[in-house]
N, CA, C and O atoms as a GROMACS GRO file, in nm:
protein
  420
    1UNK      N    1  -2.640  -0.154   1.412
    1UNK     CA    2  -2.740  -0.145   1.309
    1UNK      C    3  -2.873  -0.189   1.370
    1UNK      O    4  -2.883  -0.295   1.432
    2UNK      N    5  -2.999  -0.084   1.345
    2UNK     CA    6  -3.111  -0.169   1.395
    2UNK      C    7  -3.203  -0.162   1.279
    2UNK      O    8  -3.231  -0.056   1.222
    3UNK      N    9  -3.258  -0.305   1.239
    3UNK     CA   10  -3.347  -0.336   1.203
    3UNK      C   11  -3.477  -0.256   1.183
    3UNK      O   12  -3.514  -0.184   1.275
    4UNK      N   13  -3.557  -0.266   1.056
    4UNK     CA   14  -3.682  -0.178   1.068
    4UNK      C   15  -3.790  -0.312   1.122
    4UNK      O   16  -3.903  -0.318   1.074
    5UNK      N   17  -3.745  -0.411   1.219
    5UNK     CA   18  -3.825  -0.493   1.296
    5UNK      C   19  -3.744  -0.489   1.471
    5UNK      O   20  -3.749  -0.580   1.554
    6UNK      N   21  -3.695  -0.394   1.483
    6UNK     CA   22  -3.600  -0.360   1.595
    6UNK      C   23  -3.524  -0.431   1.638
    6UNK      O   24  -3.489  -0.407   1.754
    7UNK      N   25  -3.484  -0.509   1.591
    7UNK     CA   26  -3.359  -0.593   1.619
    7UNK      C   27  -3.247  -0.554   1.586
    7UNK      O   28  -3.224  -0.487   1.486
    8UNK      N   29  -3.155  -0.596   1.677
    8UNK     CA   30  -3.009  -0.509   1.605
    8UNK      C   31  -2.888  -0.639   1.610
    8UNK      O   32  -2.892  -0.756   1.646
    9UNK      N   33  -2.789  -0.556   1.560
    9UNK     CA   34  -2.673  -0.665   1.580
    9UNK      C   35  -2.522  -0.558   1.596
    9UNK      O   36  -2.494  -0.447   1.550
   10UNK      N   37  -2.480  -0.613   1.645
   10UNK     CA   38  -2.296  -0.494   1.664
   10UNK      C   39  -2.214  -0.567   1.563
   10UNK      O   40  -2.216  -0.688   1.545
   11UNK      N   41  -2.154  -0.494   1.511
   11UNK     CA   42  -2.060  -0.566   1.461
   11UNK      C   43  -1.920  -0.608   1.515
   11UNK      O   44  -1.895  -0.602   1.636
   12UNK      N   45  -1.799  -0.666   1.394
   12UNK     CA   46  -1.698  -0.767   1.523
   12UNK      C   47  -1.599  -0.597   1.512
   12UNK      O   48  -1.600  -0.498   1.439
   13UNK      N   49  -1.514  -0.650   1.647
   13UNK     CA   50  -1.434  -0.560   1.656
   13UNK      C   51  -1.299  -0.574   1.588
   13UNK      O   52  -1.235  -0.679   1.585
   14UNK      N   53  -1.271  -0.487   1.545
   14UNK     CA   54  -1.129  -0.506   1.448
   14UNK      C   55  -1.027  -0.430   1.525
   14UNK      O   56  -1.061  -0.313   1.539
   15UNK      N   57  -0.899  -0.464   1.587
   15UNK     CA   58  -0.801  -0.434   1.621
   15UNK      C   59  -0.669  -0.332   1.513
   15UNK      O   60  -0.592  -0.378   1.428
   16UNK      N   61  -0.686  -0.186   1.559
   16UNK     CA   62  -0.568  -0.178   1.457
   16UNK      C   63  -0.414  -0.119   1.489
   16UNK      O   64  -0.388  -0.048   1.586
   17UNK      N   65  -0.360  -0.143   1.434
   17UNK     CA   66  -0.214  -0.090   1.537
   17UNK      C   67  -0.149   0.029   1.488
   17UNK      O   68  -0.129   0.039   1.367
   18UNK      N   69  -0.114   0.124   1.570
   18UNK     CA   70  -0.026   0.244   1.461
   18UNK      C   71   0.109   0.231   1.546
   18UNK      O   72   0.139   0.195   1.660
   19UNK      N   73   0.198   0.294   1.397
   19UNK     CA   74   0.354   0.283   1.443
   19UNK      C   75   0.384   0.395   1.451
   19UNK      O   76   0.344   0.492   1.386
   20UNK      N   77   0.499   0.383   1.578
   20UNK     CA   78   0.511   0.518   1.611
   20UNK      C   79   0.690   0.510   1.538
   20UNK      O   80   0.764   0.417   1.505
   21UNK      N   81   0.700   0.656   1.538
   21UNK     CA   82   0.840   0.662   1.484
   21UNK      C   83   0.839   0.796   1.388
   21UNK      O   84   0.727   0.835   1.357
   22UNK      N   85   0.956   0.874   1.334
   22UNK     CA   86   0.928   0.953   1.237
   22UNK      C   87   0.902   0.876   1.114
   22UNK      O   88   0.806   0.928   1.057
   23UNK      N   89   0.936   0.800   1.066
   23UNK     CA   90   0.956   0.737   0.930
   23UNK      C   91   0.846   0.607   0.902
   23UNK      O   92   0.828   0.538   0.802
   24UNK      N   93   0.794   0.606   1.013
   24UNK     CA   94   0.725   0.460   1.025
   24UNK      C   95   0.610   0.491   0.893
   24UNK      O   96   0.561   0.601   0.865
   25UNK      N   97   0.592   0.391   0.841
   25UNK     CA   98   0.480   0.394   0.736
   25UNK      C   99   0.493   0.435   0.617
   25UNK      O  100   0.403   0.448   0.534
   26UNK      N  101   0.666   0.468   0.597
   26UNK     CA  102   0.639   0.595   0.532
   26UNK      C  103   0.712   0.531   0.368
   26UNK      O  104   0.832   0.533   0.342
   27UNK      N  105   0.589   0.471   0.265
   27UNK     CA  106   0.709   0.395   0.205
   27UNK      C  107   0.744   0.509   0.061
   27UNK      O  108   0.642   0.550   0.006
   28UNK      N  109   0.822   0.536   0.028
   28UNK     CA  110   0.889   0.626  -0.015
   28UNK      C  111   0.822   0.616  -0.185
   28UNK      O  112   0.844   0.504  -0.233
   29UNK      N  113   0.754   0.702  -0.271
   29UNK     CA  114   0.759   0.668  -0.429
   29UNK      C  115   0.844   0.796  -0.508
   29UNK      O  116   0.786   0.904  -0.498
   30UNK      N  117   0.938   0.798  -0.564
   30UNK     CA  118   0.975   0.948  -0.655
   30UNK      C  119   0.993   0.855  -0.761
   30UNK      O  120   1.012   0.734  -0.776
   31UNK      N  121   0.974   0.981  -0.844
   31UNK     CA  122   0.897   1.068  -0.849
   31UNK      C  123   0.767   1.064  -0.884
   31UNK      O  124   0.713   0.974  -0.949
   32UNK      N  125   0.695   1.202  -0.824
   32UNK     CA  126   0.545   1.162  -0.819
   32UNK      C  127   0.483   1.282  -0.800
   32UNK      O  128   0.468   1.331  -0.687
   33UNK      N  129   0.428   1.355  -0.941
   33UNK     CA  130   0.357   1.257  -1.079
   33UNK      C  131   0.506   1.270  -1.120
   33UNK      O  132   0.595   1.345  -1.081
   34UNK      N  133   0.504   1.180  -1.203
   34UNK     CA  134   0.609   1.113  -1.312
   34UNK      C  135   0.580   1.041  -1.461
   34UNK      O  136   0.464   1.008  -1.486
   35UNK      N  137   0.649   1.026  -1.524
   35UNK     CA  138   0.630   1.013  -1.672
   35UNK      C  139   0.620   0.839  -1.655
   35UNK      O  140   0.668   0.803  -1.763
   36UNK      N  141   0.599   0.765  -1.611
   36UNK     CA  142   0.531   0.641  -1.577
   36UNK      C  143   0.692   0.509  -1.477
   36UNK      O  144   0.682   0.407  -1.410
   37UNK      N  145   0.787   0.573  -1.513
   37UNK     CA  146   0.927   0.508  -1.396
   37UNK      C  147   0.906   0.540  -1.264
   37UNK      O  148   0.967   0.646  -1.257
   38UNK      N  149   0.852   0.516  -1.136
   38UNK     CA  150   0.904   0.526  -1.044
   38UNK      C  151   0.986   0.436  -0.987
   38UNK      O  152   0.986   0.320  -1.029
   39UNK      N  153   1.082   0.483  -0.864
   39UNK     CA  154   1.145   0.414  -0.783
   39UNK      C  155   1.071   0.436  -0.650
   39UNK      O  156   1.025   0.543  -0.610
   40UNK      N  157   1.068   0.295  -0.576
   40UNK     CA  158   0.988   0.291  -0.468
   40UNK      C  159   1.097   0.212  -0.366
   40UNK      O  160   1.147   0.100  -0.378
   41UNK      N  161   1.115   0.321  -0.254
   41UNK     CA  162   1.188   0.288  -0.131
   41UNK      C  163   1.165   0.236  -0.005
   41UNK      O  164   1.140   0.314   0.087
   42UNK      N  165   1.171   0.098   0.017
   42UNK     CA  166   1.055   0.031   0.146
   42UNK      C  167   1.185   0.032   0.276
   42UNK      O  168   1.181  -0.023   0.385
   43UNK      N  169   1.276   0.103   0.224
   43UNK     CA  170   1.352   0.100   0.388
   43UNK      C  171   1.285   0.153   0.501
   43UNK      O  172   1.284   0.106   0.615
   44UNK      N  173   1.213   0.285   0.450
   44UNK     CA  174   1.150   0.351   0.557
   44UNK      C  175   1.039   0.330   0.614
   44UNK      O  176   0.980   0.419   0.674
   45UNK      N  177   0.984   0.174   0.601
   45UNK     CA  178   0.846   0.148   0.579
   45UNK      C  179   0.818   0.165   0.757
   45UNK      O  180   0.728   0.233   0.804
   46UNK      N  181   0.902   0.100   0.822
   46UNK     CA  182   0.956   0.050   0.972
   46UNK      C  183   0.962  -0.046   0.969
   46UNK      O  184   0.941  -0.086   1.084
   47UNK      N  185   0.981  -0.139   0.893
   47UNK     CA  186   0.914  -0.291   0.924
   47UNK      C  187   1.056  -0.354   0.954
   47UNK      O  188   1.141  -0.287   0.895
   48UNK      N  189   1.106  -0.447   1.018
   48UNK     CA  190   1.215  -0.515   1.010
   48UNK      C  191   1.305  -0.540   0.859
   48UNK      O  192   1.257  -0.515   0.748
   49UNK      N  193   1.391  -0.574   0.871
   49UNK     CA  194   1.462  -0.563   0.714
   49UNK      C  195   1.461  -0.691   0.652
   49UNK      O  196   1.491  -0.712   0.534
   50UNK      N  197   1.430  -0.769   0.727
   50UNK     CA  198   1.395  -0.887   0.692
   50UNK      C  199   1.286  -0.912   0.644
   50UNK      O  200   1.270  -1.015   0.578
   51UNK      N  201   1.216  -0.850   0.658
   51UNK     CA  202   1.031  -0.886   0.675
   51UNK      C  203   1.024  -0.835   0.466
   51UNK      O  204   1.086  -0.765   0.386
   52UNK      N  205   0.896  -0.936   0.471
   52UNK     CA  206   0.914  -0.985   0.332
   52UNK      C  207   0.690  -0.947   0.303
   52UNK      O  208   0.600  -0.967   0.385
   53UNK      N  209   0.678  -0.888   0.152
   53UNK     CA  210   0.591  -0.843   0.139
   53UNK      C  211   0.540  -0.882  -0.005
   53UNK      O  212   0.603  -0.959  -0.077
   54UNK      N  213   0.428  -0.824  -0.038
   54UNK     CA  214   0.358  -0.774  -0.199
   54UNK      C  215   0.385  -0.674  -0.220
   54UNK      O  216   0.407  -0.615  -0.114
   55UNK      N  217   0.405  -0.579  -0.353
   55UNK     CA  218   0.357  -0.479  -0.367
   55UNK      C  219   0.265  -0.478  -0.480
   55UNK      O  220   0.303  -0.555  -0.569
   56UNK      N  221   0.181  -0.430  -0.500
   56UNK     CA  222   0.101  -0.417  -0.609
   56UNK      C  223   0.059  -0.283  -0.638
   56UNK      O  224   0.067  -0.194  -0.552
   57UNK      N  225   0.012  -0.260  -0.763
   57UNK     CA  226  -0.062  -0.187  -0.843
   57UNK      C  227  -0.166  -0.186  -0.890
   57UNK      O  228  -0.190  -0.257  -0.987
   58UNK      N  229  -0.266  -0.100  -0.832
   58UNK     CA  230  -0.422  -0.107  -0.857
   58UNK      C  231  -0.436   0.025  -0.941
   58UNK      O  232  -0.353   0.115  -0.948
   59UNK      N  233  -0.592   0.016  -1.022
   59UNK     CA  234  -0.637   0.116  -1.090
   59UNK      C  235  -0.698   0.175  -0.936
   59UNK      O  236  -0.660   0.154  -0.822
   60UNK      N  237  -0.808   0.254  -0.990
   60UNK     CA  238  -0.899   0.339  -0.876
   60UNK      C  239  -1.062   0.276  -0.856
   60UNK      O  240  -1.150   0.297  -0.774
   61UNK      N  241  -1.047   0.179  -0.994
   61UNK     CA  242  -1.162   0.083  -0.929
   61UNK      C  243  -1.086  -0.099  -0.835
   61UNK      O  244  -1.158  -0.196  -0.809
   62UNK      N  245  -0.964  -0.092  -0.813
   62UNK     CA  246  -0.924  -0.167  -0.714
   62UNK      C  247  -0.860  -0.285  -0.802
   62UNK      O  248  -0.810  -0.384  -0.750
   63UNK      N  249  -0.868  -0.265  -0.941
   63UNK     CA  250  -0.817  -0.399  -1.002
   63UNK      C  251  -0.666  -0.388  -0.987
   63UNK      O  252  -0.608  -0.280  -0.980
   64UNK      N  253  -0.600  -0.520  -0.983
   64UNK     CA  254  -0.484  -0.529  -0.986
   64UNK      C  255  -0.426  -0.534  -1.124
   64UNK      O  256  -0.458  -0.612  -1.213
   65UNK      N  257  -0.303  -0.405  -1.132
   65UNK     CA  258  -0.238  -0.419  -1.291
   65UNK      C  259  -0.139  -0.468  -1.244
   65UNK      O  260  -0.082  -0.519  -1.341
   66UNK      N  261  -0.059  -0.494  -1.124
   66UNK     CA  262   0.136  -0.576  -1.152
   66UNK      C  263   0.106  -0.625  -1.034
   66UNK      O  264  -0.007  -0.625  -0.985
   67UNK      N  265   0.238  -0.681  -0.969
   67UNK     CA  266   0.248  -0.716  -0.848
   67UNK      C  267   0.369  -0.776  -0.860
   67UNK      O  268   0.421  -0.805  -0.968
   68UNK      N  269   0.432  -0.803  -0.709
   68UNK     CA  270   0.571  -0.839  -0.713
   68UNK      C  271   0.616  -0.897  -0.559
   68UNK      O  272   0.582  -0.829  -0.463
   69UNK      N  273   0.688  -1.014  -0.536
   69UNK     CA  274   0.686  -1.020  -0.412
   69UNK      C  275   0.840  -0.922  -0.380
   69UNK      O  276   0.923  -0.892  -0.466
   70UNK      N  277   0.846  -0.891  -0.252
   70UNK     CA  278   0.957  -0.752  -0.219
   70UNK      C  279   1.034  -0.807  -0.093
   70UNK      O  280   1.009  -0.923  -0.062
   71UNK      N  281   1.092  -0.761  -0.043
   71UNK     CA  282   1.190  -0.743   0.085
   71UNK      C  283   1.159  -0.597   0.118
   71UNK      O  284   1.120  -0.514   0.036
   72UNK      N  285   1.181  -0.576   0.245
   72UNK     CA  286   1.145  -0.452   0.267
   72UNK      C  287   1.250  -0.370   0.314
   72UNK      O  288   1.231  -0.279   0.395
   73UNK      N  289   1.408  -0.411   0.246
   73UNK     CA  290   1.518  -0.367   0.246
   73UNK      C  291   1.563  -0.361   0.084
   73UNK      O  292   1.665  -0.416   0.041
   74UNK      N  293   1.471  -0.287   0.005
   74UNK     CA  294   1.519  -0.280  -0.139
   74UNK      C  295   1.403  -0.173  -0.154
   74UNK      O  296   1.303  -0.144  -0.088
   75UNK      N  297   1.471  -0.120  -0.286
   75UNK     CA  298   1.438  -0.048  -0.406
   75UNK      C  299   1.398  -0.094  -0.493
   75UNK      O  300   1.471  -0.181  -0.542
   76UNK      N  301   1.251  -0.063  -0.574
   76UNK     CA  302   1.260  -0.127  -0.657
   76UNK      C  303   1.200  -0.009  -0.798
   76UNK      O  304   1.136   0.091  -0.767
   77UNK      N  305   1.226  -0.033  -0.914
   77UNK     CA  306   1.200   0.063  -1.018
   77UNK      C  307   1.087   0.007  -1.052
   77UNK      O  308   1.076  -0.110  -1.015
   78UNK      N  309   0.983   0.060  -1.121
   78UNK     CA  310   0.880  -0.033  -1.181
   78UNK      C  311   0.816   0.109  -1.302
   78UNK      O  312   0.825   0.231  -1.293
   79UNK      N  313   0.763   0.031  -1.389
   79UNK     CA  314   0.712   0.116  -1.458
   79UNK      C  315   0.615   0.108  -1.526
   79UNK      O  316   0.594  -0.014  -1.531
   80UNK      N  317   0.508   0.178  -1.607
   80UNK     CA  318   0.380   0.172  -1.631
   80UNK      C  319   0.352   0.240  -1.762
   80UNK      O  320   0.381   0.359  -1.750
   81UNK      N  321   0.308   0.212  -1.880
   81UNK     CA  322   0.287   0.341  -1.961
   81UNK      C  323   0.181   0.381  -1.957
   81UNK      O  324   0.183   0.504  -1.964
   82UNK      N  325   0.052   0.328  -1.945
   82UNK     CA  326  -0.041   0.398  -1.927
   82UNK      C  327  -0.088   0.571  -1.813
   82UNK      O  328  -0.102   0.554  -1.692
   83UNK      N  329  -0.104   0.708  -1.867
   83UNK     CA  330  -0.154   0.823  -1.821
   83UNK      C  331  -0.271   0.782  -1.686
   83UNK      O  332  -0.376   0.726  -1.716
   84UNK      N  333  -0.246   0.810  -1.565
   84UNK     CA  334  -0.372   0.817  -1.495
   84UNK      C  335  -0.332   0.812  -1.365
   84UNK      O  336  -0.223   0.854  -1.324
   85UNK      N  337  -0.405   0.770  -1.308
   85UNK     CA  338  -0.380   0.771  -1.111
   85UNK      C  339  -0.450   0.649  -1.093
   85UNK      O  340  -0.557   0.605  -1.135
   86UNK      N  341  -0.323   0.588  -0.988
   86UNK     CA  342  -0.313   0.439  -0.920
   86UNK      C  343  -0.272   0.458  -0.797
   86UNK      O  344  -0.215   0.553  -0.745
   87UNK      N  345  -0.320   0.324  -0.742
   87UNK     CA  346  -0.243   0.301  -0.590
   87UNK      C  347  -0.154   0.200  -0.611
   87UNK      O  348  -0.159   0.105  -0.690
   88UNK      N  349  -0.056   0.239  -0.515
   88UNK     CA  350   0.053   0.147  -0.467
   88UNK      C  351   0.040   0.099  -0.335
   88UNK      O  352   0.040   0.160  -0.228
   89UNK      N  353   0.028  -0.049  -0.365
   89UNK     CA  354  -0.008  -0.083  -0.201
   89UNK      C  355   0.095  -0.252  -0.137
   89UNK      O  356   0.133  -0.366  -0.163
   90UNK      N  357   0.088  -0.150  -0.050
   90UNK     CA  358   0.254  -0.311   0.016
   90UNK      C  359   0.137  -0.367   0.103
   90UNK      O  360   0.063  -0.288   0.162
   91UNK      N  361   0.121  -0.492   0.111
   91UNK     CA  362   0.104  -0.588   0.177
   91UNK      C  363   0.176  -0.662   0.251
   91UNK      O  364   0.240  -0.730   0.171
   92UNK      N  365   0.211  -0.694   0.368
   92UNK     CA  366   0.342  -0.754   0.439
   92UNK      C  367   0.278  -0.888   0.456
   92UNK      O  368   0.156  -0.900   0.450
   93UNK      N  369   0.377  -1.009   0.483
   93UNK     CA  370   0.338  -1.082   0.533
   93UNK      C  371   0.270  -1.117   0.687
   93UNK      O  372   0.203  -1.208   0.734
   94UNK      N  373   0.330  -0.988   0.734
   94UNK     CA  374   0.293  -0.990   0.946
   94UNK      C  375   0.126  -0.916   0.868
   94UNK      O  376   0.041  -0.927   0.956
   95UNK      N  377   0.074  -0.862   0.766
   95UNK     CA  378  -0.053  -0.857   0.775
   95UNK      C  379  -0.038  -0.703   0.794
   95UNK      O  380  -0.141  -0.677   0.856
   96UNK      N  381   0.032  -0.580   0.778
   96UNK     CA  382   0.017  -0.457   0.740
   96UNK      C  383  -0.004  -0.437   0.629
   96UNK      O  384   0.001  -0.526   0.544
   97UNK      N  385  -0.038  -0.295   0.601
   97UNK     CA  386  -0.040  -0.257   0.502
   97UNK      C  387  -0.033  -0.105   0.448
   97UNK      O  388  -0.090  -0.035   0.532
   98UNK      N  389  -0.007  -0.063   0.390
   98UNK     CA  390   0.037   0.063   0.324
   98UNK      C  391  -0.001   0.092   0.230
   98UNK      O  392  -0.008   0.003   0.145
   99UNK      N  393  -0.045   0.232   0.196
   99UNK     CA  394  -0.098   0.287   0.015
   99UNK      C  395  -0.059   0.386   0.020
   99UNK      O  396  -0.051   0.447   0.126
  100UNK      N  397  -0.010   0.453  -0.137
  100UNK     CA  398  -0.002   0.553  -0.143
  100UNK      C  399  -0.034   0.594  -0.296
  100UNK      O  400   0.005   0.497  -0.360
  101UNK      N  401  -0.081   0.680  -0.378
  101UNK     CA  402  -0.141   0.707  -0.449
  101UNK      C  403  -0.038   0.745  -0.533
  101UNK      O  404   0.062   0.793  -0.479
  102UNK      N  405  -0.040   0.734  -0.653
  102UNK     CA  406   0.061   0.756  -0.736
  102UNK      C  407   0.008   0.817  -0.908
  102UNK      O  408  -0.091   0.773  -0.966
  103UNK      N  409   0.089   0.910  -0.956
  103UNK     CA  410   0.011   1.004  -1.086
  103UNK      C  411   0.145   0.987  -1.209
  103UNK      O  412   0.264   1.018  -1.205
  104UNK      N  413   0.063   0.927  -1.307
  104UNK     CA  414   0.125   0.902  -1.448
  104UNK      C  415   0.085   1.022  -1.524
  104UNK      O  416  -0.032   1.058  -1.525
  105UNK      N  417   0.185   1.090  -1.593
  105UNK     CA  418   0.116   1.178  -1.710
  105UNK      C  419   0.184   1.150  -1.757
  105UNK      O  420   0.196   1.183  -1.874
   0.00000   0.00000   0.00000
């Protein structure tokens, strides 16, 4: 960024990691769109089966509507009545993270 007095500054560098694998990342929601039940499958996330997370539920301006702490060797059902489009986003404790967008009618 430079300054309209020409000074500049860099910003910090952020490190990010991608997983390789077919399945890596990949955390599972059906059905989707759906009448407000999904089931959400974190086996396939890659993460160890041990490894322990958040999941939450945001609107599309970022507020949080649920949340839940998870294992990332479960299923879990969750459900919503409200019509609209949300994210679903896992938070791990090692500090990943995952979203995937999800549609209520």
């Amino acid at each position: 960024m430079i300054d309209l007095d020409g000074t500049f500054a860099y910003s910090k560098v952020v490190y990010l990691e991608n997983f390789s694998g077919a399945d890596a990342g990949a955390m599972e929601v059906y059905p989707n769109p759906s009448d407000g039940r999904f089931t959400v499958d974190l086996t396939k996330v890659g993460l160890p089966s041990g490894g322990k997370g958040e999941l939450r539920l945001l609107d599309l301006q970022g507020r949080q509507i649920w949340s839940r702490r998870v294992s990332m060797d479960q299923a879990i059902e969750l459900s919503h009545p409200r019509n609209g489009v949300y994210l679903l986003a896992l938070v791990t404790d090692d500090g990943y993270a995952f979203t995937q967008r999800i549609l209520i009618r």
